[in-house]
N, C-alpha and C positions, 0 to 999 in steps of 0.2 A: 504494500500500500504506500501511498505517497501523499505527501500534504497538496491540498485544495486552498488557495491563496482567497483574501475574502472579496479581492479584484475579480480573478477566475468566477466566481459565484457569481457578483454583480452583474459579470459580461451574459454571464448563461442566463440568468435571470430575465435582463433587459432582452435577450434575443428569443424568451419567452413570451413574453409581455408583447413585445413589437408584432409576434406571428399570433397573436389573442388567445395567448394560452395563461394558463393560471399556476406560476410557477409550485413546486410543492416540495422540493430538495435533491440535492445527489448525493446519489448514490456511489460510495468510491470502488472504484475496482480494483484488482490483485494482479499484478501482474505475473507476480512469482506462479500464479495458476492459471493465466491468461482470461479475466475476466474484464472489461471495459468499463470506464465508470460512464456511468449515463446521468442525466440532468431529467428529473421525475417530473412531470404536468399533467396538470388537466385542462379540460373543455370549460370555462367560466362561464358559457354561456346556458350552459346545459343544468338543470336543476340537482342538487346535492346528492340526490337519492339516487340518479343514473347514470352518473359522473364512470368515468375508470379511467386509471390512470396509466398515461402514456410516459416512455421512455425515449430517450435518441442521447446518443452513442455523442459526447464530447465533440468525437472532429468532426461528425456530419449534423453539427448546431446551428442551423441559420433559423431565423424568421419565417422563410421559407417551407422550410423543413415541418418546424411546428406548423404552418399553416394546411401542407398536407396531409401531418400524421390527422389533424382535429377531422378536416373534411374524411378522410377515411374514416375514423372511427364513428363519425356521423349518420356516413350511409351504413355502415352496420349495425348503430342504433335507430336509424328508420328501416330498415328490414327487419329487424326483430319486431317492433312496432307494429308493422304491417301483418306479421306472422303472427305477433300474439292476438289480434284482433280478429283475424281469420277463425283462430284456433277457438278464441273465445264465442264467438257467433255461433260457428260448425255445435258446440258444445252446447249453447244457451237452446238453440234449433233443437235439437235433439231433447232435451228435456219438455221442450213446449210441446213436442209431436209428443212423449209418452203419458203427458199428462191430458192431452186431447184423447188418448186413446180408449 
């Protein structure tokens, strides 16, 4: 492990913040066992309960970056979304037919 300067933190921070992510810490990595240290965020836009949180790898930190990792994890919280309401329907439909029956 290796020391994290409180400049380094700032920069990862600010280059959270600029791609509208909502910083949350890093995580230090090991070299002696080849582990990366990554810079932790979330989605601030998204409500507290369906948040998760995303990683990205120190050298590949841009504004950028955070701004693709959010939009990906986005449309995988709108598919899920769409799939639990499917599921939820299919399920409600079903109970109304056995209760018609």
């Amino acid at each position: 492990m290796y020391h994290i300067s409180p400049v380094h933190e700032m920069h990862w921070k600010l280059a959270v913040e600029t791609g509208g992510g909502l910083f949350r810490a890093v995580w230090k990595g090991d070299r002696t066992i080849g582990t990366k240290t990554l810079v932790l965020f979330d989605d601030g836009s998204v409500p507290k309960h369906s948040r998760s949180t995303m990683a990205i790898d120190i050298n590949e930190l841009t504004a950028d970056a955070v701004r693709s990792a959010i939009a990906a994890q986005r449309k995988v919280y709108e598919s899920f979304e769409v799939f639990a309401e499917k599921a939820c329907t299919r399920v409600l439909s079903q109970f109304a037919t056995a209760e018609a029956a």
